[in-house]
C-alpha positions in Angstrom: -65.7 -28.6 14.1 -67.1 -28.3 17.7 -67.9 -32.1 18.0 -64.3 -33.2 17.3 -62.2 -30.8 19.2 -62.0 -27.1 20.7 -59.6 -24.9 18.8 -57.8 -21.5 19.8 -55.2 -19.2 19.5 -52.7 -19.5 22.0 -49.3 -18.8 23.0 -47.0 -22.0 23.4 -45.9 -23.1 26.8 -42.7 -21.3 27.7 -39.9 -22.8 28.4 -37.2 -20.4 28.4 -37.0 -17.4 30.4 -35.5 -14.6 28.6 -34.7 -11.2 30.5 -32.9 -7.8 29.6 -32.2 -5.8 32.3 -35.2 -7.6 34.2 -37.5 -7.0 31.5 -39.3 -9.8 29.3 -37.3 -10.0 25.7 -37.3 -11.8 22.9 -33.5 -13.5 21.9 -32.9 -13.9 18.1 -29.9 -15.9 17.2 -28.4 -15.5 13.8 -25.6 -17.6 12.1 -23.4 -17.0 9.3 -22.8 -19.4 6.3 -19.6 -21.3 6.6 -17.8 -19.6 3.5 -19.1 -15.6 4.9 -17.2 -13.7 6.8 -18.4 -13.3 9.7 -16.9 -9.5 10.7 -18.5 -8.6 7.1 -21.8 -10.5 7.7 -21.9 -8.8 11.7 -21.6 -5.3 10.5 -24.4 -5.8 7.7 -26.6 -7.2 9.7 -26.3 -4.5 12.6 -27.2 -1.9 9.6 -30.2 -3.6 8.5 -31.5 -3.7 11.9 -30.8 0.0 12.2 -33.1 0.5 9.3 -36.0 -1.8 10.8 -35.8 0.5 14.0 -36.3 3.6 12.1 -39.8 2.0 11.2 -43.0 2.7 13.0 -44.1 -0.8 13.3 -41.0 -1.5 15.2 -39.9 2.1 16.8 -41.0 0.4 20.0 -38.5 -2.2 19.9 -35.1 -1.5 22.1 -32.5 -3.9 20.8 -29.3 -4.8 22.9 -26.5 -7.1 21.4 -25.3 -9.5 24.0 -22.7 -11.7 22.2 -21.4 -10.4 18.8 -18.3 -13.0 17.3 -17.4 -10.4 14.9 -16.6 -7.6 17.5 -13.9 -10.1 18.5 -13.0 -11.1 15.6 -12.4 -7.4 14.6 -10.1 -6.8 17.9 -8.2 -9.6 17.2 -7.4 -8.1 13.8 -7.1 -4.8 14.8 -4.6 -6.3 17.5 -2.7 -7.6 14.2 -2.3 -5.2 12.3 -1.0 -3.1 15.0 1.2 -5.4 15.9 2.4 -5.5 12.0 2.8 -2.1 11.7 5.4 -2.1 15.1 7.1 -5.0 13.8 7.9 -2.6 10.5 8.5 0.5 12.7 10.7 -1.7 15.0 12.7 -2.8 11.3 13.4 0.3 10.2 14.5 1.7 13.8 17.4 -1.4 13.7 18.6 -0.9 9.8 18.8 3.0 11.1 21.2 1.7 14.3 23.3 -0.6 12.6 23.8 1.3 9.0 23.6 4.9 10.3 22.3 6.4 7.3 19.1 7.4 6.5 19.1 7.1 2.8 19.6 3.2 2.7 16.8 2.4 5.8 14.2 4.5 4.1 14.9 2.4 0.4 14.6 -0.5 2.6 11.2 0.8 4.8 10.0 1.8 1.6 9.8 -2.2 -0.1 7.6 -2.6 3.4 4.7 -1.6 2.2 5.5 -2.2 -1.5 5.7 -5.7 -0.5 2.2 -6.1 1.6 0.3 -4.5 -1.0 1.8 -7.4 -3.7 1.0 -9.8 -1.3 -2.7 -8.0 -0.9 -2.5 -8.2 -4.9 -2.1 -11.9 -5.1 -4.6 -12.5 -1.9 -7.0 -11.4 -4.1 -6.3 -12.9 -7.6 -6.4 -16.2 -5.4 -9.5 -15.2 -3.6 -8.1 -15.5 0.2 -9.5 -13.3 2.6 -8.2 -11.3 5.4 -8.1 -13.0 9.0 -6.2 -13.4 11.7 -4.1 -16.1 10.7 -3.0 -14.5 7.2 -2.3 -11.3 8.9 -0.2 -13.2 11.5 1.3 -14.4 8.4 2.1 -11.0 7.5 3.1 -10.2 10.6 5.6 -13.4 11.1 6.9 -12.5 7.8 7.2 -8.8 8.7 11.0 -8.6 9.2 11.9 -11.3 6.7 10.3 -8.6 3.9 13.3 -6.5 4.5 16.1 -9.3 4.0 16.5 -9.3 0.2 16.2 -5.5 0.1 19.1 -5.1 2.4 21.1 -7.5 0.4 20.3 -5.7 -2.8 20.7 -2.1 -1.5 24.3 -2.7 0.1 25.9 -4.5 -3.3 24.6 -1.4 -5.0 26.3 0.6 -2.6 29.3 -1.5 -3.4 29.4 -0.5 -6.9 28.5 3.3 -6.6 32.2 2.4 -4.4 33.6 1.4 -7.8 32.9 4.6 -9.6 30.0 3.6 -11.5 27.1 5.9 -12.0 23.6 5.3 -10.0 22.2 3.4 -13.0 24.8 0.9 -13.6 25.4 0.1 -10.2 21.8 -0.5 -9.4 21.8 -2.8 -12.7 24.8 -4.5 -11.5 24.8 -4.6 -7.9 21.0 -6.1 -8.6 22.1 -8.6 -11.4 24.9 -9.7 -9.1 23.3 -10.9 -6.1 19.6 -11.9 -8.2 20.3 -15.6 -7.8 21.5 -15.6 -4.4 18.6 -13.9 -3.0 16.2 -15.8 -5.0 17.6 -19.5 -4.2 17.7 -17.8 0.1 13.9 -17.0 -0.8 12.9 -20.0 -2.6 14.8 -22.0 0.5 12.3 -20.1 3.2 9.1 -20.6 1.2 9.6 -24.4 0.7 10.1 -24.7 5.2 6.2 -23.0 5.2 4.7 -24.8 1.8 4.2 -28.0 2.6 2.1 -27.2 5.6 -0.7 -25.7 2.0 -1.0 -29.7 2.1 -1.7 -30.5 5.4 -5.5 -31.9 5.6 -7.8 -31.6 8.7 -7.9 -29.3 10.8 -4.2 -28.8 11.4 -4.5 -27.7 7.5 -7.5 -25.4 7.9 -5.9 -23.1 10.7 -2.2 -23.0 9.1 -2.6 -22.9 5.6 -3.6 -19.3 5.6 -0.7 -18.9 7.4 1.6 -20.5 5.4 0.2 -19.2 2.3 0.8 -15.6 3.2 4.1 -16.2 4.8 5.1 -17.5 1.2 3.0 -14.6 -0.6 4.6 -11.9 0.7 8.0 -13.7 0.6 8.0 -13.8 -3.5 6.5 -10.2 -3.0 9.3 -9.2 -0.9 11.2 -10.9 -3.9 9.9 -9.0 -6.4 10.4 -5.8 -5.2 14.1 -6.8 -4.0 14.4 -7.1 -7.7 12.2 -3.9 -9.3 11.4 -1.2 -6.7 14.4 -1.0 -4.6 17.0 -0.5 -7.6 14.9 1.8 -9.5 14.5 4.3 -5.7 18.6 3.2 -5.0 19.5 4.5 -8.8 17.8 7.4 -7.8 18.8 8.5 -4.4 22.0 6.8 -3.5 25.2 8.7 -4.8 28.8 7.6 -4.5 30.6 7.7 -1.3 32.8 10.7 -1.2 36.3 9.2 -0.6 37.6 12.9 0.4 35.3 13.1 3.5 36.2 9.5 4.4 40.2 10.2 3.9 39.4 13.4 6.0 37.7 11.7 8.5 40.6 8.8 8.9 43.1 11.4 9.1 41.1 13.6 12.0 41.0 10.0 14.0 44.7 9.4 13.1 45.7 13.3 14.2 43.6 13.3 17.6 45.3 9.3 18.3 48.6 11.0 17.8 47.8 13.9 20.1 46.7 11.8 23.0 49.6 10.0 22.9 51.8 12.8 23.3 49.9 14.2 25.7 50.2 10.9 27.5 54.4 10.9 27.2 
């Protein structure tokens, strides 16, 4: 071996500087498959390197993350969901302005989160995850949740009007307005399908997207049709006509008195 050449261990001509905090390191890249997600795949791989530190072979090591993708991927969904749950809060704080009741808003806040977890349901029978752009679906969706379930709620009220009991109002008032608020639904969802066939990467970012958008449409849907009559059969009662002729006749009586007071 000595005639043909002189062999030996040595380390390889560097190339690369690599510094923390003005110390010599060692940088370690790691990748995720395309299909993983990568929030999932970050925080798995920052608990296996805990382990590895708790080792004696490598309880020398300091290790210092300088670019995680999942920590922003994580903010940006944490930004989301925040801003879905202000977009609900928001909801519920206009039905309560315009209606000035607080039975009907909280029927109607209540299909909310009936509806997301439907449209959670179906995200996972169709195996789609949870990003940013199908909680920004969600999100953009957020006040169009509440649309059939304030159409549905106020024709109940309509019928409790008529003398009926809780029961057969809801039944009615529900049966009444079903294909209305199904073709309105079916209209919405057909603006945001087609962009499911888009190919390229215009597809890849708003599919998710549009997919959710129509997900928790039918869910809103759904629930429009099951959850809010059941809770309206049970809470809302008849308006009481004798309060409401009282209160038009203490209007009338204090109109009357200004005027005189004005002659």
């Amino acid at each position: 071996m000595a005639d043909i050449a002189s062999v030996s261990l040595e380390t390889e001509d560097r190339e690369v500087i690599t510094r923390a905090n003005q110390e010599a390191a060692m940088q370690l890249n790691m990748m995720q498959e395309s299909e993983a997600n990568t929030t999932q795949v970050a925080r798995d791989f920052n608990d296996r390197l805990d382990e590895l530190l708790e080792e004696e072979q490598y309880e020398d090591l300091a290790v210092m993350t300088l670019y995680s993708e999942g920590d922003y991927i994580q903010e940006a969904i944490d930004n989301v969901v925040l801003a879905l749950v202000g977009g609900g809060v928001l909801a519920m704080v206009v039905l309560f302005a315009f209606l000035r009741n607080l039975k009907t808003p909280l029927i109607i806040g209540i299909a909310i989160p009936f509806s997301i977890i439907v449209t959670f349901a179906l995200f996972f029978f169709t195996n789609i995850t949870l990003n940013i752009m199908t909680l920004g679906g969600l999100a953009l969706g957020i006040g169009m949740l509440v649309d059939n379930s304030i159409v549905v709620v106020e024709n109940i009220y309509r019928h409790l009007s008529m003398k009926k009991t809780p029961k057969k109002a809801a039944s009615d008032g529900t049966r009444e307005v079903a294909g209305a608020i199904t073709a309105s639904t079916l209209t919405t969802v057909s603006v945001f399908l087609p962009i499911v066939f888009v190919t390229g990467l215009v597809g890849d970012l708003f599919a998710p997207l549009a997919i959710a958008v129509a997900f928790s449409l039918f869910a809103s849907l759904f629930v429009a049709l099951t959850v809010v009559p059941m809770i309206a059969s049970r809470i809302l009662k008849a308006p009481d006509e004798n309060t409401e002729e009282k209160r038009r006749n203490s209007r009338f009586i204090k109109g009357v008195e200004r005027s005189v007071s004005w002659l």
